[in-house]
N, C-alpha and C positions, 0 to 999 in steps of 0.2 A: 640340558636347559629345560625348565617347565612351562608350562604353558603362558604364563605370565611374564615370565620372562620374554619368550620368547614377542609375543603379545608389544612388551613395553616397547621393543626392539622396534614394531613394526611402527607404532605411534610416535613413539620421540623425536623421529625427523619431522611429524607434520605439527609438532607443540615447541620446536626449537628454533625453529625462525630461517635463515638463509647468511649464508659466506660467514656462518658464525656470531652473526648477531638476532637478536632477541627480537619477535614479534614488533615488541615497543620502539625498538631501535630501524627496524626494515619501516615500520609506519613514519618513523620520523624522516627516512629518506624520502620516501613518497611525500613527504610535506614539503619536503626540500627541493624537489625536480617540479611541483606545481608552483613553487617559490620562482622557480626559473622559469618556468612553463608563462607564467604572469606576468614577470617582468619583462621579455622577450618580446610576448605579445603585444605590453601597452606602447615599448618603445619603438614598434613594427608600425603599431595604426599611427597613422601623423596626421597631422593638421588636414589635410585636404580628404583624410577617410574620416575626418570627425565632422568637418563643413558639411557632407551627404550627408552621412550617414546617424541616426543615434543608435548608439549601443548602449545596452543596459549588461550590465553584468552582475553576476552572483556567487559564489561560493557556497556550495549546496552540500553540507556531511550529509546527505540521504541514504536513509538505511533499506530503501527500497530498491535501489540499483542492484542487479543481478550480474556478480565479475563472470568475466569469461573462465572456461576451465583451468584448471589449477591456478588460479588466484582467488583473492579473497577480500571481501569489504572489512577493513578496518574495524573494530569494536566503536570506535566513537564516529562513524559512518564513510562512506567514500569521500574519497577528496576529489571532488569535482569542481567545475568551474561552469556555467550558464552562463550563455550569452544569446540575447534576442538584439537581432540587426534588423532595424529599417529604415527604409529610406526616407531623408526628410521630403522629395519632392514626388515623389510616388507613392503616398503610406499602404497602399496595396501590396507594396514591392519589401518583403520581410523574410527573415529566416531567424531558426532558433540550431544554436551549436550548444553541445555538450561536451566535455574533456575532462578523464576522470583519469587519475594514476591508479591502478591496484597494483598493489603487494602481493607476491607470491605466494603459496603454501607452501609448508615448509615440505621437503622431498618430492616435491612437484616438477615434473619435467619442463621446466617451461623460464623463461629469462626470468631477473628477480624482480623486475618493476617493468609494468606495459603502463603508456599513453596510447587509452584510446578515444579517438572521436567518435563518439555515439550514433549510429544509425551508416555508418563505411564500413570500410577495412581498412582506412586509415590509422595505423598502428607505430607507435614509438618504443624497441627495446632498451633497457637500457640495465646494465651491469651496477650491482653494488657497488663494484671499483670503484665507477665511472664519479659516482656521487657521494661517497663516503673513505677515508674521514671528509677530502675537499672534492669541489666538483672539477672536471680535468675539463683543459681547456677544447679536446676531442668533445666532449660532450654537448659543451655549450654552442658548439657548430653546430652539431646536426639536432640541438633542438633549437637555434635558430631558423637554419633549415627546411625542419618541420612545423614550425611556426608560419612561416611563411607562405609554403606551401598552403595550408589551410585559410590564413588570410588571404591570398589570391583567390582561394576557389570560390571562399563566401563573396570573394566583390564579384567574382563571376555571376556568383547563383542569381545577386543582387541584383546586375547586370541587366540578366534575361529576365529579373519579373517585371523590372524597371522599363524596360521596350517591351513587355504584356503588357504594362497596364498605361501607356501613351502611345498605345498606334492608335492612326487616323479611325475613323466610324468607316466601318465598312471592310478594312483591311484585317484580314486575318489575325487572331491573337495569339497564335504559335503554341494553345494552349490546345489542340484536339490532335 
């Protein structure tokens, strides 16, 4: 075997994509599980987290987002999602979430599609199976699941700026 060869050997898993589908094709899942990733969420927040709270949300292909090892931003940018939460009766009281699917490299040690929440270790794996050709109904659990999880913690976070910025004059602000 010549050098070249041997050479094309070493590349062609990371230009071949993952469980046998094509770059284009692993990027379409990651469009697929943010598809689910969204619709989970908007049916999570109800009416009484909309009454507090506004949320603004975004879909960001940012080509500045840096994936974690062995994965990779997309050519036409990460599939992320933005959301900035505040509260209507404390506008002090705010938070900003990010949640972005990267796609594997191809021979890369590492699951084929992560959800992460940006700034944790809040992390989602999830298997080509899981999501392609259909999404299985294991899946849609535990990204309900994880869905949920993450909506709890922001009413949490919300929670505590929300009693920061309404205690009485004088009483500690739980901020030192």
């Amino acid at each position: 075997m010549g050098d070249t060869e041997a050479m094309s050997d070493e590349v062609d898993p990371l230009l071949s994509g993952r469980a046998g589908l094509s770059y284009v094709e692993l990027d379409a899942c990651a469009h697929r599980l943010h598809e689910l990733l969204t619709s989970v969420a908007e049916r999570q927040i109800d009416a009484p987290l909309l009454h507090e709270f506004t949320i603004d949300v975004a879909t960001d292909p940012s080509s500045t987002l840096t994936p974690p090892a062995g994965y990779r931003r997309p050519a036409a940018g990460a599939v992320t999602t933005t959301l900035d939460v505040a509260s209507r009766s404390v506008p002090t009281a705010r938070t900003h979430v990010r949640v972005t699917v990267w796609p594997a490299l191809g021979g890369a040690d590492v699951v084929d599609l992560l959800v992460e929440r940006h700034g944790t270790d809040h992390r989602l794996e999830v298997r080509v199976d899981e999501i392609h050709p259909d999404t299985g109904e294991a899946l849609r659990r535990r990204v309900n699941d994880f869905v949920a999880h993450q909506v709890a913690l922001v009413v949490s976070d919300l929670n505590v700026a929300m009693q920061r910025g309404i205690s009485p004059r004088g009483w500690p602000r739980g901020d030192g």
